[in-house]
C-alpha positions as CSV (number, residue, x, y, z in Angstrom):
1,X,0.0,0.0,0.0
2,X,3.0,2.6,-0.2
3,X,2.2,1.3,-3.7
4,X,4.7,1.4,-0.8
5,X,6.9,1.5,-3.3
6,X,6.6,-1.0,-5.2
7,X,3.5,-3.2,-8.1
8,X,2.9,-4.6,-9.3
9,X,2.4,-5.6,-11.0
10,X,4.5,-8.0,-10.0
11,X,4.7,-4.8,-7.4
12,X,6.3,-1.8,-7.2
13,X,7.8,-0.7,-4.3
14,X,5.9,2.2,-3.6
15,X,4.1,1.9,-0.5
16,X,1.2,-0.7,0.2
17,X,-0.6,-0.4,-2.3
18,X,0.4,1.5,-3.5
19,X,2.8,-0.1,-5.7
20,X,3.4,-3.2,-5.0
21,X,7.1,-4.8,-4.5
22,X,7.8,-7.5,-6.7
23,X,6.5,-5.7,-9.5
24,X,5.9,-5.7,-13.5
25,X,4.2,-2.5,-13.7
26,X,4.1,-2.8,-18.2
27,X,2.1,-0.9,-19.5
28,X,4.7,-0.2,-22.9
29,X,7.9,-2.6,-22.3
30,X,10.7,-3.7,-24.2
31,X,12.7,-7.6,-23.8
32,X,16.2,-6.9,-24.5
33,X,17.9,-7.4,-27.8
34,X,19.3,-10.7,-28.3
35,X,17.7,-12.6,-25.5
36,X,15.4,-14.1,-28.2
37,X,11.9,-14.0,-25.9
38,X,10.9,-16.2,-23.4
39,X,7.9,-18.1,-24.2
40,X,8.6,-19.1,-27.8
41,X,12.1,-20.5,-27.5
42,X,11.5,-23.9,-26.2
43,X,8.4,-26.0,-25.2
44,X,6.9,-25.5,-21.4
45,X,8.6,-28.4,-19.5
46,X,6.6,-29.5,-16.2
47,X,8.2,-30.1,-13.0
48,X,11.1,-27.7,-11.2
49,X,11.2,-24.8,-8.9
50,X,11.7,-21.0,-9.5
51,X,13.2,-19.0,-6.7
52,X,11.8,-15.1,-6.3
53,X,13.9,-12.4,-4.7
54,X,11.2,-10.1,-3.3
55,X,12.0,-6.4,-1.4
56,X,10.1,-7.1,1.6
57,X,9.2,-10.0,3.9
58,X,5.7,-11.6,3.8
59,X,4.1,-11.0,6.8
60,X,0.5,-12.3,6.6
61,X,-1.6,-14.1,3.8
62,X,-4.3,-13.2,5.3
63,X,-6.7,-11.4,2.5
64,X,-8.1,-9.0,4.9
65,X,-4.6,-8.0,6.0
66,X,-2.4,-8.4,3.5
67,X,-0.5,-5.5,1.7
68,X,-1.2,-5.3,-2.3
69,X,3.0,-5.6,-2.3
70,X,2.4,-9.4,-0.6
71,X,-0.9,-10.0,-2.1
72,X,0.5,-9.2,-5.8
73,X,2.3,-12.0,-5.9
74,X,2.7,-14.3,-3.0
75,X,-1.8,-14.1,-2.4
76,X,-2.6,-14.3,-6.0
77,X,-0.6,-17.1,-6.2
78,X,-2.2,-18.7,-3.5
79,X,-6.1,-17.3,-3.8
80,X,-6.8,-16.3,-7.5
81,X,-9.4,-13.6,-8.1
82,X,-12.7,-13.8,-8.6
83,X,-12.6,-11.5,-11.7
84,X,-9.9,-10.1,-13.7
85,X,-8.5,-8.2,-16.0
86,X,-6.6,-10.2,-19.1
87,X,-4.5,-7.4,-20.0
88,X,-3.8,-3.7,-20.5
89,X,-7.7,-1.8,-21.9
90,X,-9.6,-4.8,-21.3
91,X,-12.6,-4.6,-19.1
92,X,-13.0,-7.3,-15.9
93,X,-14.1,-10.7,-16.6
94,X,-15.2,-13.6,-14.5
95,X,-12.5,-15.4,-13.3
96,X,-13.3,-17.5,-10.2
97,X,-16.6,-16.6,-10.4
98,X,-19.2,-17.4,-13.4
99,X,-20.5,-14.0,-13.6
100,X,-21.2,-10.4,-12.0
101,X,-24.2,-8.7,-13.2
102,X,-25.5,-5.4,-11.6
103,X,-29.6,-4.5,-11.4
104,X,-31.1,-1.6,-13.3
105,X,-30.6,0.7,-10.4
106,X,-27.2,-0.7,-10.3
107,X,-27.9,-1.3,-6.6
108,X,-27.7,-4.9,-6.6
109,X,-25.0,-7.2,-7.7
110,X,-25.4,-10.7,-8.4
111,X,-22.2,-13.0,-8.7
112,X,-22.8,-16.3,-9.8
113,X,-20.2,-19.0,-8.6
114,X,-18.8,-22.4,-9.9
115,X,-19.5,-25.6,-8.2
116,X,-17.1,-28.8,-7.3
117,X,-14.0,-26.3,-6.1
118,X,-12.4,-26.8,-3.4
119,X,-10.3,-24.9,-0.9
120,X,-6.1,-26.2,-0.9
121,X,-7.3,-27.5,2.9
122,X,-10.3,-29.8,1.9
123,X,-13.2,-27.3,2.4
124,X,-15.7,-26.1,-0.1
125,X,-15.7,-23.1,-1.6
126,X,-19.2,-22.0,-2.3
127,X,-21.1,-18.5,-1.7
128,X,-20.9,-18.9,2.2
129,X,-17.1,-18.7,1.9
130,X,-17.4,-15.8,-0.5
131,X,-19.6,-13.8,1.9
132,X,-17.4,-14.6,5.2
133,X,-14.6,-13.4,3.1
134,X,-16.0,-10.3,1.4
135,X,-17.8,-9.3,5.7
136,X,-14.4,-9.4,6.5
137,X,-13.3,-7.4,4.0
138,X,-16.1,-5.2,5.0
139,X,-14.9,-4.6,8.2
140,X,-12.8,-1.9,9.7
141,X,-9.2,-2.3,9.7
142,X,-9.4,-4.5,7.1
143,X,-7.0,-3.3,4.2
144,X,-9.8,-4.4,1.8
145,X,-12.8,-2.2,3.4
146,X,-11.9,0.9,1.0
147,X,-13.1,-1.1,-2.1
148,X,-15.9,-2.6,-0.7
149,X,-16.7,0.3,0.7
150,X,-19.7,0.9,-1.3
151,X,-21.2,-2.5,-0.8
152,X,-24.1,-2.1,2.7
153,X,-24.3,-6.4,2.7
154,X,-24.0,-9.1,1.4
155,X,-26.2,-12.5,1.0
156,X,-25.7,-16.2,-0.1
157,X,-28.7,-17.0,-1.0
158,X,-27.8,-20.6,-2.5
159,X,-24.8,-22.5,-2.9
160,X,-23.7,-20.1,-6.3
161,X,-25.0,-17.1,-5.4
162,X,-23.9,-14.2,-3.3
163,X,-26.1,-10.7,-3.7
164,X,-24.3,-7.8,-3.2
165,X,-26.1,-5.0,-1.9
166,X,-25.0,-1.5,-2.3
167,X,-25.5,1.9,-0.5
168,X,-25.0,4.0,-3.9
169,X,-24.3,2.3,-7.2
170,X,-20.8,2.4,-8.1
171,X,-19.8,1.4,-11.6
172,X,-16.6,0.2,-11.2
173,X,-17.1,-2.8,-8.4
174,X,-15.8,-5.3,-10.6
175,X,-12.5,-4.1,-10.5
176,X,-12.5,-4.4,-6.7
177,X,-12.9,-8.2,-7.1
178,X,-9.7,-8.2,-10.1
179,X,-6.5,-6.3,-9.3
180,X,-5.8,-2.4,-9.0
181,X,-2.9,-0.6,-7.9
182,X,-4.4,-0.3,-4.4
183,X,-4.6,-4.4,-4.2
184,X,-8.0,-6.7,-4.4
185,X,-11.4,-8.0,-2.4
186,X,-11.2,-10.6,-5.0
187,X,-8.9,-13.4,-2.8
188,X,-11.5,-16.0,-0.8
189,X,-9.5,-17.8,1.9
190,X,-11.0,-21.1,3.6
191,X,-13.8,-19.7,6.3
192,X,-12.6,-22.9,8.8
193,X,-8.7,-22.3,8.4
194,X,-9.7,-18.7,9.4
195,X,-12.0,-19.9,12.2
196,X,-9.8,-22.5,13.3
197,X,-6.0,-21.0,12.9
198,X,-6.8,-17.0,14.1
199,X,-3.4,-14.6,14.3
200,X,-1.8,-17.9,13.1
201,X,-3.5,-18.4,9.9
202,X,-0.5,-17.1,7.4
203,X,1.0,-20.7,8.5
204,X,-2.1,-22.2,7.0
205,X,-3.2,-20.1,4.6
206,X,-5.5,-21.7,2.5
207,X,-7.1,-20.9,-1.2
208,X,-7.8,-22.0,-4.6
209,X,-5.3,-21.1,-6.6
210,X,-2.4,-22.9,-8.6
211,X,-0.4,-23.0,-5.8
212,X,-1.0,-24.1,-2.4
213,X,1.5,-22.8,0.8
214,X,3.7,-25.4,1.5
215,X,5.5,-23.4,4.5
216,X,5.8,-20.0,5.9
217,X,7.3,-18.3,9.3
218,X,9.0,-15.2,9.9
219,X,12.5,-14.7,8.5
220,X,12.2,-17.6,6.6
221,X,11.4,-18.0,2.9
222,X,7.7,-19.1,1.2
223,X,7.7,-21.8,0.1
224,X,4.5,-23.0,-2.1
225,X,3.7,-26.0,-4.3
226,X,1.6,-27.0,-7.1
227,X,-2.2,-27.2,-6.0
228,X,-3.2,-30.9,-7.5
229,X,-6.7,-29.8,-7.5
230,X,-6.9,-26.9,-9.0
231,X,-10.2,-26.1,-10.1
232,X,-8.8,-23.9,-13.5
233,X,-8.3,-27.2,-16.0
234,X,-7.6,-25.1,-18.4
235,X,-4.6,-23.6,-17.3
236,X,-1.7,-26.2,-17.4
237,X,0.4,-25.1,-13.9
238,X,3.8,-26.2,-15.0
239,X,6.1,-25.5,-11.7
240,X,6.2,-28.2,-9.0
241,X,7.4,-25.3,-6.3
242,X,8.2,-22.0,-6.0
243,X,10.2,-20.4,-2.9
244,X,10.0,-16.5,-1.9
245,X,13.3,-14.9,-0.5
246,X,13.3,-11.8,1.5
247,X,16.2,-10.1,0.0
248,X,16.0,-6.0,0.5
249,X,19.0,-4.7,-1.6
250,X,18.6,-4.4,-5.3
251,X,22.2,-4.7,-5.7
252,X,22.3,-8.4,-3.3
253,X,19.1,-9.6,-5.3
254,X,20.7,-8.8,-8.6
255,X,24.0,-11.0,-7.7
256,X,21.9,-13.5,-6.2
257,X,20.6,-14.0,-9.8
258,X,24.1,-13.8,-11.7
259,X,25.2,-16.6,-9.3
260,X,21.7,-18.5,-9.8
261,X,20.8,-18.3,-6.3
262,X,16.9,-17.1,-7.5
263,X,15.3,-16.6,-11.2
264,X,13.5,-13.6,-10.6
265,X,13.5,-9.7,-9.4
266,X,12.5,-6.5,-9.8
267,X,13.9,-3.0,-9.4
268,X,13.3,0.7,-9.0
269,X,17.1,1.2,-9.1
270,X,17.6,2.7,-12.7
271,X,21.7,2.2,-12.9
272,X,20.8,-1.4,-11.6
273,X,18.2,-1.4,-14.4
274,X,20.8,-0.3,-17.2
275,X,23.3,-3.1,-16.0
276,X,20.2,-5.4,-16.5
277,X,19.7,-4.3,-19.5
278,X,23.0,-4.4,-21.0
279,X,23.6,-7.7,-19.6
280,X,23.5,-10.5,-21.8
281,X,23.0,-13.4,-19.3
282,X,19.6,-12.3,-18.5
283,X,16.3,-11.0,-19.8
284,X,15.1,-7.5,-18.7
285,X,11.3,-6.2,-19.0
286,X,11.3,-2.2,-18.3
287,X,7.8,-0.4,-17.9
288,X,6.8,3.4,-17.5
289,X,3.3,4.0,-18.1
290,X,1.6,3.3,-14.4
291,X,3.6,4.4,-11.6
292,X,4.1,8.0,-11.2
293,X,6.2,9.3,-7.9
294,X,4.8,12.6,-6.3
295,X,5.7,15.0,-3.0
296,X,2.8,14.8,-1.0
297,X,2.3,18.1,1.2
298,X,0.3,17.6,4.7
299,X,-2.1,20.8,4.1
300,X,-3.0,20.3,8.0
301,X,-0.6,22.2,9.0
302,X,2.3,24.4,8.0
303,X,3.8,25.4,5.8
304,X,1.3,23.8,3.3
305,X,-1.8,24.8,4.4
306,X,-0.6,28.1,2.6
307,X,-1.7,27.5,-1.0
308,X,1.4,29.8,-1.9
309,X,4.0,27.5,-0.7
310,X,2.2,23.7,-2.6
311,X,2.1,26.1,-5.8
312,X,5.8,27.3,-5.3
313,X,6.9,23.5,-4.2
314,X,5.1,23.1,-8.0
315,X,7.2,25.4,-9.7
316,X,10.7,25.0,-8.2
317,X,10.7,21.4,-9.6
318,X,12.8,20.9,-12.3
319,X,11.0,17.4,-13.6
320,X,12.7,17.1,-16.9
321,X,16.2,17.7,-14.8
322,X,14.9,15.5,-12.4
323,X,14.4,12.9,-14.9
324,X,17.4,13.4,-16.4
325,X,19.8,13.4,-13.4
326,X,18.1,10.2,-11.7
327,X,16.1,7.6,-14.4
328,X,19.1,6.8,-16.8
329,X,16.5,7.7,-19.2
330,X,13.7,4.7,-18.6
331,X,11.5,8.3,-16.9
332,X,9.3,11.0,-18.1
333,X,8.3,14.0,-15.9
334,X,4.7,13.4,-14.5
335,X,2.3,16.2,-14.7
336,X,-1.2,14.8,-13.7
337,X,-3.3,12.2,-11.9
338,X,-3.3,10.4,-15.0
339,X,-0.2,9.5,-17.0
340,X,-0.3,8.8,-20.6
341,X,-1.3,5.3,-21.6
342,X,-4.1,5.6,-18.9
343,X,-7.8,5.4,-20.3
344,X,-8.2,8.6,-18.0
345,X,-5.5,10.9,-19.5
346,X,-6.7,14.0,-20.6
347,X,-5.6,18.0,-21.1
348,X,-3.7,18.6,-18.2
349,X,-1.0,20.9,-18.9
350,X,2.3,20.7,-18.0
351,X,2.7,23.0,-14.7
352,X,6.6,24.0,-15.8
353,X,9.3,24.6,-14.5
354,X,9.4,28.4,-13.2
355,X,12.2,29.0,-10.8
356,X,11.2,32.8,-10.5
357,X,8.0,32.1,-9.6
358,X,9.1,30.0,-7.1
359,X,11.1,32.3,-5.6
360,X,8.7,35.1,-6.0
361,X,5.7,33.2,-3.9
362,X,8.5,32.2,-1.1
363,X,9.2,35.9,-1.0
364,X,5.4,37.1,-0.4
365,X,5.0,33.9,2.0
366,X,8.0,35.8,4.2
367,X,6.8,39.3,4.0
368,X,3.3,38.4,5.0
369,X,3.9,35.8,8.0
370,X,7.5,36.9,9.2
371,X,9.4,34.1,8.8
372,X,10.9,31.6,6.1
373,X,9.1,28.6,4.6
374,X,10.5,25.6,6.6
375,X,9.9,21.9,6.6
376,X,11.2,18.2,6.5
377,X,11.2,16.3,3.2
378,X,10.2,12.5,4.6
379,X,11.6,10.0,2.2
380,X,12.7,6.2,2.1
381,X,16.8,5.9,1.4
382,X,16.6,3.7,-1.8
383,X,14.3,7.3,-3.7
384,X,17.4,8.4,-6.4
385,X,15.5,11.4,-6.6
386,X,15.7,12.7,-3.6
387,X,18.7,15.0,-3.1
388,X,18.2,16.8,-6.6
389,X,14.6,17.3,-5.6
390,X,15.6,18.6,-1.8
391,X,18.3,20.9,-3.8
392,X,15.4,22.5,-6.5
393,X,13.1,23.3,-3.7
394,X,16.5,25.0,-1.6
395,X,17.3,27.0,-4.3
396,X,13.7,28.3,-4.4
397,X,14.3,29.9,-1.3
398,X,12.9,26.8,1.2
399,X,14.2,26.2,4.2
400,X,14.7,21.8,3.8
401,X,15.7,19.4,6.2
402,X,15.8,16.3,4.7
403,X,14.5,13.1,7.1
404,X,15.6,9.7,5.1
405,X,14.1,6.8,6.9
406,X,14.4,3.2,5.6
407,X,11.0,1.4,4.1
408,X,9.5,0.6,7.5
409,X,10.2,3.4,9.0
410,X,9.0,5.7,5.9
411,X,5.5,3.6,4.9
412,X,4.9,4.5,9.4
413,X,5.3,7.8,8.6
414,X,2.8,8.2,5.9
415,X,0.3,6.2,7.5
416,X,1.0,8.0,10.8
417,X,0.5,11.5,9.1
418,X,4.0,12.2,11.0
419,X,5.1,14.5,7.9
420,X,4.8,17.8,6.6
421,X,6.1,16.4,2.9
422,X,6.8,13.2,2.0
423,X,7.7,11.1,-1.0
424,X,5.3,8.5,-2.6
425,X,4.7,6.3,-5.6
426,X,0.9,6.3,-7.0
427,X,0.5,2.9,-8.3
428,X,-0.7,2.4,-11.6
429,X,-4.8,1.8,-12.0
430,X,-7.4,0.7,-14.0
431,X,-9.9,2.8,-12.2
432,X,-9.4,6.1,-10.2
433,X,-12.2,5.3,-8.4
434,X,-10.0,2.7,-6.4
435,X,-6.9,4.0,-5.5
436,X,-6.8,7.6,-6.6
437,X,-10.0,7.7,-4.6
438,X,-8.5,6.6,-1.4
439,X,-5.5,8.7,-1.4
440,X,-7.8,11.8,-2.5
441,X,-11.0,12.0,-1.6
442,X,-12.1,14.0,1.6
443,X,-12.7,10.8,3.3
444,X,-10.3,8.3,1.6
445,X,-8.4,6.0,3.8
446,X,-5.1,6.9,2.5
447,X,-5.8,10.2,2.5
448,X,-3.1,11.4,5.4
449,X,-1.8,14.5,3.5
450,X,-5.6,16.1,4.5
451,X,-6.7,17.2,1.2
452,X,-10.4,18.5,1.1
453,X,-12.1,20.0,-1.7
454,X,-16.0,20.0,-2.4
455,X,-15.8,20.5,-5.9
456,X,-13.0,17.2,-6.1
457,X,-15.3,15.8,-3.9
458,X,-18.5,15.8,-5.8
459,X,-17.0,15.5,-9.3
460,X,-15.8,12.2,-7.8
461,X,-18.6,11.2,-6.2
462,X,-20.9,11.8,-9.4
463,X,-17.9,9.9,-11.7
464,X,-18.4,6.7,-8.8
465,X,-21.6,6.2,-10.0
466,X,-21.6,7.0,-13.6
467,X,-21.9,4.2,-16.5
468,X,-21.0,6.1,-19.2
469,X,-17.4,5.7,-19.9
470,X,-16.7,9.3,-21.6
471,X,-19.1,10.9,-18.8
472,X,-17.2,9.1,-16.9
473,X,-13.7,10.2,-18.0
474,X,-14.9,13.4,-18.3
475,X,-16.0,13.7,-14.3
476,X,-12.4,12.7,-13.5
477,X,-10.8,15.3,-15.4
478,X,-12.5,17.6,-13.8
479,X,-11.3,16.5,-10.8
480,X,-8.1,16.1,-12.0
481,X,-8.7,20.3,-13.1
482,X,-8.6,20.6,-9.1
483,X,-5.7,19.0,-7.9
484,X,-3.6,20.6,-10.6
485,X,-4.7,23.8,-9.0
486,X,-4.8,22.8,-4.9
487,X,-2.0,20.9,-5.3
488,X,-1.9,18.3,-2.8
489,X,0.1,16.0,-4.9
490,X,2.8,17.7,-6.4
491,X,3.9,15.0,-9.3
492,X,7.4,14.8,-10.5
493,X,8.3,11.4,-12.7
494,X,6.8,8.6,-13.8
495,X,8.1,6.0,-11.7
496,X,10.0,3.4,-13.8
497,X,10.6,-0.4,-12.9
498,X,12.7,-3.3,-14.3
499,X,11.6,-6.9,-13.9
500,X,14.8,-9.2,-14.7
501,X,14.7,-13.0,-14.7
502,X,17.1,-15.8,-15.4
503,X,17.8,-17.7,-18.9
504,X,16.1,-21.0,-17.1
505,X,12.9,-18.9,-16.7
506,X,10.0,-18.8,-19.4
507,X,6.7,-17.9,-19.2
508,X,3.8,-17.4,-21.7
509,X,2.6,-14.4,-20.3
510,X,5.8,-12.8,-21.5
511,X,5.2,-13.1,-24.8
512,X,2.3,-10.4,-24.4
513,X,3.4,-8.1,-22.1
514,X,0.1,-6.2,-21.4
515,X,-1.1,-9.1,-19.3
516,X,1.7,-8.9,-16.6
517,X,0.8,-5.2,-16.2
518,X,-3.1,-5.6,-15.1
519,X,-3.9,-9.3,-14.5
520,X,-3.3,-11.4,-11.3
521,X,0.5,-11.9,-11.2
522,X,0.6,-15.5,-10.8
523,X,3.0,-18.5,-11.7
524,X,0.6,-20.5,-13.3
525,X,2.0,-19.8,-16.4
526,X,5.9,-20.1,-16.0
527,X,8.4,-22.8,-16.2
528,X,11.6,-23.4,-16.5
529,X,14.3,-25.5,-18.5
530,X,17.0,-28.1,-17.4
């Protein structure tokens, strides 16, 4: 949830859902020259195990717990969704489930579910499991209640049915049950291993998915193997076991996979990305279109309750100097909510670069309140960014003090609203109305940084519930219109990530990128060779 930072997509690291940490965030990517693909070269071979270097350590399974950096790939793994999205434009189609179909007054939801599947522990899964899971999604705490936030109960009326009732109709509820930047109510976990395990479930996790936990305790690495029962038959699971090591530095990960120690990482480093990429002994996937990194400014108290400071924090960035001083050109400044390649780009134009102006709003700040514009710039040690971003926003005339915390330390600070500014990563989405909601609206979950608007507020609001895609797009522009101009979110880059993976790794999926960037990261499609 930073999309710590993470995502995906695989996952980004960019804070808990915020992008998820193991991530293939593709929305345009390129397979190196010369490494001849990866799903075409030789014939998927059952049996083996691929090893996974991932940035943080799984600390629960649990669906109404979990981060979207875990979930991305360890829970989906593990659970499946009950709807997805194949890849990059498409819409969300049953998965797990037969069918989601919404009533005229788009108040009621009706998911239809298979029968003869079966939990990894035994247990049936049926509409009863569904609703236990999606009540405790419901519930508050849970890091799944923001996108079922709409929903006022749900019912199992048979065996395949589960009713969804909603409070205000909201459009895009199917994607809550798929995979967004901000993670999924889509994973089902076995009611009695709930019941029965409690705070020790993550040993015992249980789902349907094409893997099954084999083992898991902290400090140690995952270890899951192939589910036998799978209820998918038509999706061949080649691997017979894959294992998930904790490894936090790039650098260690990336040597770990030259020796052959794991088969697969990912990295927001971008000299660790053009050594990847240059490398002939393995395969590198780069993607930009998703991610986009942002200051946050808390407008709760000062400084940046003063409109005049968030627009000169604005216009002291250099982004095309901060792109090219710290992306080894995969980056691209970011100037909006929604980058291009997203179905919700529109008009925004670029705020610029305006050094004067800067300088010229600190100056009126000073004369009218007596004293210079001060504040810490929170941020996690691994951001490149960071010191030429701290340097623009000094030479503007701020007073910065810069407060570099490692990833724990950082994603407590967010969520504990214990910052005046503070680097982030907005994940890539399908829908703002998931993620970009939470972080935005007046009463989104992830909404820390204070931000309250009544025009964002209803334009939102009105875009929730609209079918009409162009209305829809249309409605989140305009809210877009305000946070160019409130500024809560000052954007700077898009946030680039490299996915690199060993020679003895293939996967089908590979061969189209866009499904890595927006389906459920699994390993149901991968193998690999002798």
């Amino acid at each position: 949830m930073p999309s710590p930072p993470a995502r995906r997509r695989f996952g980004r690291a960019t804070a808990l859902l915020l992008t998820p940490l193991l991530a293939v965030a593709l929305t345009s990517c390129t397979t190196k020259a010369g490494t001849g693909g990866t799903g075409g070269d030789t014939a998927p071979r059952a049996g083996g195990t691929l090893t996974v270097a991932l940035a943080v350590e799984v600390t629960t399974l649990d669906p109404s717990k979990g981060s979207a950096n875990a979930m991305a790939l360890v829970g989906s793994s593990i659970y499946d969704t009950l709807m997805i999205v194949p890849k990059l434009g498409d819409q969300p189609q049953p998965n797990l489930a037969k069918s989601l179909t919404a009533s005229p007054d788009k108040l009621t939801w009706t998911m239809t579910l298979p029968t003869g599947v079966q939990f990894s522990d035994g247990t049936p899964f049926n509409a009863e499991a569904v609703k236990f899971n999606l009540e405790r999604g419901m519930a508050k705490g849970s890091t799944a209640a923001a996108l079922l936030s709409s929903v006022k109960s749900v019912e199992a009326p048979d065996e395949t049915t589960v009713l969804l009732r909603l409070k205000e109709p909201f459009a895009s509820l199917p994607y809550a049950f798929a995979y967004d930047g901000s993670g999924t109510a889509g994973y089902v976990a076995s009611p009695t291993a709930l019941k029965q395990h409690g705070d020790d479930y993550t040993a015992h996790a249980a789902g349907v998915g094409p893997f099954k936990l084999k083992s898991w305790s902290p400090g140690k690495p995952v270890e899951l193997v192939r589910n036998p029962n799978y209820w998918n038959k038509d999706r061949q699971v080649y691997l017979d076991q894959v294992v998930i090591k904790t490894i936090a530095d790039p650098q260690s990960a990336y040597q770990a996979l030259q020796a052959g120690d794991i088969d697969l990482m990912s990295t927001v480093n971008p000299t660790l990305m053009q050594t990847a990429k240059a490398d002939s002994q393995v395969n590198f996937v780069q993607g930009v279109g998703g991610d986009q990194d942002a200051v946050i400014l808390n407008l709760t108290q000062p400084p940046f309750d003063d409109l005049r400071l968030r627009q000169a924090v604005s216009k002291a960035l250099n982004r095309q100097e901060i792109v090219d001083l710290t992306t080894e050109g995969f980056g691209k400044p970011a100037v909006s909510l929604f980058p291009e390649g997203n179905a919700f780009h529109g008009t925004a134009a670029d705020p610029g670069f305006d050094l004067a102006g800067a300088k010229a709003l600190v100056k009126e700040y000073e004369t009218a309140t007596g004293r210079k514009p001060s504040f810490s710039y929170t941020c996690n040690t691994i951001r490149p960014a960071t010191d030429v971003i701290v340097a623009q926003l000094k030479a503007a005339g701020f007073d910065v003090k810069l407060d570099a915390l490692d990833y724990s330390a950082w994603v407590a600070a967010f969520f504990g609203k214990k910052y005046q500014a503070i680097c982030w990563t907005m994940a890539g989405f399908l829908t703002p109305d998931l993620l970009p909601y939470r972080f935005l609206y007046s009463g989104g979950d992830l909404n820390t940084g204070g931000f309250t608007d009544a025009t964002f507020d209803a334009r939102v609001t009105a875009a929730r519930a609209e079918s009409d895609p162009a209305k829809r797009k249309q409605l989140w522009n305009e809210a877009d219109t305000v946070l160019t101009t409130q500024l809560p979110w000052v954007w700077t880059t898009s946030a680039p990530i490299g996915f690199i993976w060993s020679k003895r790794m293939r996967s089908a999926d590979y061969d189209e990128p866009s499904r890595l960037r927006y389906s459920v990261p699994t390993f149901a499609n991968a193998w690999v060779t002798n």
